[in-house]
C-alpha positions in Angstrom: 110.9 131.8 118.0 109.6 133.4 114.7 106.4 134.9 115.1 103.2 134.4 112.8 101.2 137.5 111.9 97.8 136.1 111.8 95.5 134.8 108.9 94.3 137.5 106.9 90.5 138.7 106.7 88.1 137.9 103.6 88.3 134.9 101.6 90.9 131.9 102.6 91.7 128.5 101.0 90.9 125.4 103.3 92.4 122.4 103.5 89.7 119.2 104.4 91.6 117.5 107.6 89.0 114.2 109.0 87.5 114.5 112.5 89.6 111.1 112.9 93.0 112.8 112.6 92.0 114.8 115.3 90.5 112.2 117.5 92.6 109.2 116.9 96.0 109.8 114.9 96.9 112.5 116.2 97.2 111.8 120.1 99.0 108.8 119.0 101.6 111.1 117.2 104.8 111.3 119.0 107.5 112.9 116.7 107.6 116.0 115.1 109.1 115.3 111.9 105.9 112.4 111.3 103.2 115.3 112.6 104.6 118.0 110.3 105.0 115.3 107.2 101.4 113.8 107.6 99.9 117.3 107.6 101.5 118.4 104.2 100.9 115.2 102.3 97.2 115.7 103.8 97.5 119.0 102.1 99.5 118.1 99.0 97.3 114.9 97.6 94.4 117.2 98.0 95.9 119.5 95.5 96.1 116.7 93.4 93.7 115.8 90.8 92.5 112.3 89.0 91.9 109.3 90.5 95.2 107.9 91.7 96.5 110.8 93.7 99.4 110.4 95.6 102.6 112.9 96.5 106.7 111.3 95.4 109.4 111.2 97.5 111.0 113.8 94.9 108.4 116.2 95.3 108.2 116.2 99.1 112.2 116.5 99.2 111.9 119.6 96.6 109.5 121.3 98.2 111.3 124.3 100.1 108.3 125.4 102.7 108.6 121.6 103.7 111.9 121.5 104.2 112.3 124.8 105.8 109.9 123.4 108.3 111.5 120.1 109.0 115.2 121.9 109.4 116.4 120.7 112.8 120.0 121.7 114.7 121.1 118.1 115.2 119.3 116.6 111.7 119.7 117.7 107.9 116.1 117.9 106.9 116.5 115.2 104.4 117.3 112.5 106.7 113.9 114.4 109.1 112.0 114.2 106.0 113.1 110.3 105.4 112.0 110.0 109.5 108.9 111.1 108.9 107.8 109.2 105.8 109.4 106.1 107.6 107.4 106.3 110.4 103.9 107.7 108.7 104.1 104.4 106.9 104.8 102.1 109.8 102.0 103.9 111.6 99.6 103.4 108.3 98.8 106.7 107.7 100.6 106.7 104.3 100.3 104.0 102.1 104.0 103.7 99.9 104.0 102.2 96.5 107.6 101.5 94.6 107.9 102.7 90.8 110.4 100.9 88.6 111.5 102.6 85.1 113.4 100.9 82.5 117.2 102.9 83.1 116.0 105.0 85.7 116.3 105.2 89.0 113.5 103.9 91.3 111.0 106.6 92.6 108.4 106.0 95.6 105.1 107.3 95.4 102.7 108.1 98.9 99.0 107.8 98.9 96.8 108.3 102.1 95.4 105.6 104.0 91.8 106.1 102.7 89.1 104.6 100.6 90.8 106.5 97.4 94.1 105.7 97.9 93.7 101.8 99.7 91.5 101.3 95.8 94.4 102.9 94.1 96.8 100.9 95.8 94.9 97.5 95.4 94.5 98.4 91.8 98.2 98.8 91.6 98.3 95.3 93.5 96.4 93.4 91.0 98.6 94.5 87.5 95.7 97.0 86.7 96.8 100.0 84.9 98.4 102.7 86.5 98.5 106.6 85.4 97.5 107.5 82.2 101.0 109.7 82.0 103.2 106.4 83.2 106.0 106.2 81.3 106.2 102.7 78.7 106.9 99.9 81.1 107.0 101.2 84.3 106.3 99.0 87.0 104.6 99.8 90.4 105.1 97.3 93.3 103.0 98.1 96.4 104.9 98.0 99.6 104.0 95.2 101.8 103.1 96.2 106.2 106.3 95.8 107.4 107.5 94.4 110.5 107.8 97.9 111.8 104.1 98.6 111.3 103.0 95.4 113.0 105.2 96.2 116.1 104.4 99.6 116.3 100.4 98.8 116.6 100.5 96.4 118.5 103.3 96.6 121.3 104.5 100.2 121.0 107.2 102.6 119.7 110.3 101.6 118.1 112.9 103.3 120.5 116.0 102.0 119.9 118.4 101.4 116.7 119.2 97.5 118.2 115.5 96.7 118.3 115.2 98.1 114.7 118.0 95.9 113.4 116.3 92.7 115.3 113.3 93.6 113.4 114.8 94.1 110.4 117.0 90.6 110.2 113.1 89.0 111.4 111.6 90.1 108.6 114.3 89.0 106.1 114.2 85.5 108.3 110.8 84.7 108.2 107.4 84.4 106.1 105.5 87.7 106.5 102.7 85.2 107.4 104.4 83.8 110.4 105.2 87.3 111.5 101.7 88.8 111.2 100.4 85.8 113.0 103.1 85.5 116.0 102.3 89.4 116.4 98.5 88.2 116.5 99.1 85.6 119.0 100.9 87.9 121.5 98.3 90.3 121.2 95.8 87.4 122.2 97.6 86.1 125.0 98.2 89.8 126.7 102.1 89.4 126.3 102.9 91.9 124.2 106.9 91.8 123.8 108.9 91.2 121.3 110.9 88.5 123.1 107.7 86.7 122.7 107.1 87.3 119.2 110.3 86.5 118.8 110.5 83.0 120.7 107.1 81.8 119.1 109.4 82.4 115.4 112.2 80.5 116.7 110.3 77.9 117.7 108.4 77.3 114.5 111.6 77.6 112.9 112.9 74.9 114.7 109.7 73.2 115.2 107.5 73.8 112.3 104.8 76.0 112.9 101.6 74.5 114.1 98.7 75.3 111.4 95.8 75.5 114.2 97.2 79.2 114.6 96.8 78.9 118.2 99.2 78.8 120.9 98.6 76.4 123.9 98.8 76.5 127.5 102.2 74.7 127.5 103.1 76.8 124.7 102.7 80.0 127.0 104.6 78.5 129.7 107.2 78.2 128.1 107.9 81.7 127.3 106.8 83.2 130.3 108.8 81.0 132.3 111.4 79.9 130.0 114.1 81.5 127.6 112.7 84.6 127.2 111.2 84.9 131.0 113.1 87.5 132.5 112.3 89.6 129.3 108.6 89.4 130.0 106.0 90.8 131.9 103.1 88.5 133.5 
């Protein structure tokens, strides 16, 4: 274990971290490489100045204190960098925004979940003009909550690579819509599983999906004690 010699006397920088990140985020934190990455781009948009500021992928991944920090025996701290970001979106504390150049390749921008960046990235939703030093005819696509996000808030951690591939081939299945509201109506009905989720899709894919937004007694029934029974707790 390296040892750390102390902060020095007089005069030090300080870097603004909200009471909420204390309070909320970060007892919900469970994985390193997502504590250490939050912190720095906490640190690093503050260093930023104007009104969109946000950190790129390119600058996290050339930054040498942060990826001396996320080195790991059994990970290359690219792929513990990628980890982090990954799951600092899904969680919603980083808000990610896709930048397209004409004959270059894509670059992806971070901004923090607050009043600044959710502005910026609304702005950025709505065709409004983006940095003054944008190249000519860039084009900046917001990214939408992903199915990753929506499980991870409401039912729990993501903990295995199966599950993330289920997710995954969901999300390219269905419309985001059906999604956010089958997570919604779980949440309501205190069965929070993705076999449930998952079985109100199905059925609306088969079915067509019932525009009341509301899932009925019988409909309950039937995944409690049907198909996807066993898989649920009640």
């Amino acid at each position: 274990m390296e040892g750390f010699s102390g902060f020095p006397d007089g005069v030090c920088d300080f870097t603004a971290v909200p009471d909420l990140f204390f309070s909320e985020l970060m007892p919900i934190i469970d994985d390193l490489f997502e504590l250490k990455v939050t912190l720095y781009c906490l640190w690093l948009v503050q260093q930023k100045q104007g009104e969109m500021r946000h950190v790129t992928y390119a600058e996290l991944a050339a930054d040498t204190v942060l990826m001396n920090g996320l080195e790991d025996a059994d990970l290359p701290a690219a792929e513990a960098l990628h980890i982090g970001l990954e799951r600092a979106v899904a969680r919603g504390t980083l808000l990610e925004v896709t930048v397209e150049r004409p004959a270059q390749p894509d670059e992806t921008w971070y901004f923090l979940n607050s009043e600044r960046g959710r502005m910026a990235v609304e702005r950025i939703k709505r065709g409004e003009r983006v940095p003054q030093d944008a190249d000519a005819g860039v084009r900046l696509h917001a990214r939408r909550p992903s199915i990753y996000h929506l499980y991870e808030q409401n039912i729990g951690l993501i903990r295995s690579p199966i599950l993330a591939e289920e997710l995954e081939e969901a999300e390219g299945t269905y419309p985001q819509a059906w999604i956010k509201e089958a997570f919604r109506i779980a949440v309501n009905n205190n069965v929070r599983r993705w076999s449930y989720v998952r079985g109100i899709l199905d059925r609306w894919a088969r079915e067509g999906r019932d525009r009341s937004g509301s899932e009925s007694r019988e409909d309950r029934r039937r995944y409690v004690e049907g198909e996807y029974g066993d898989q649920i707790q009640h």
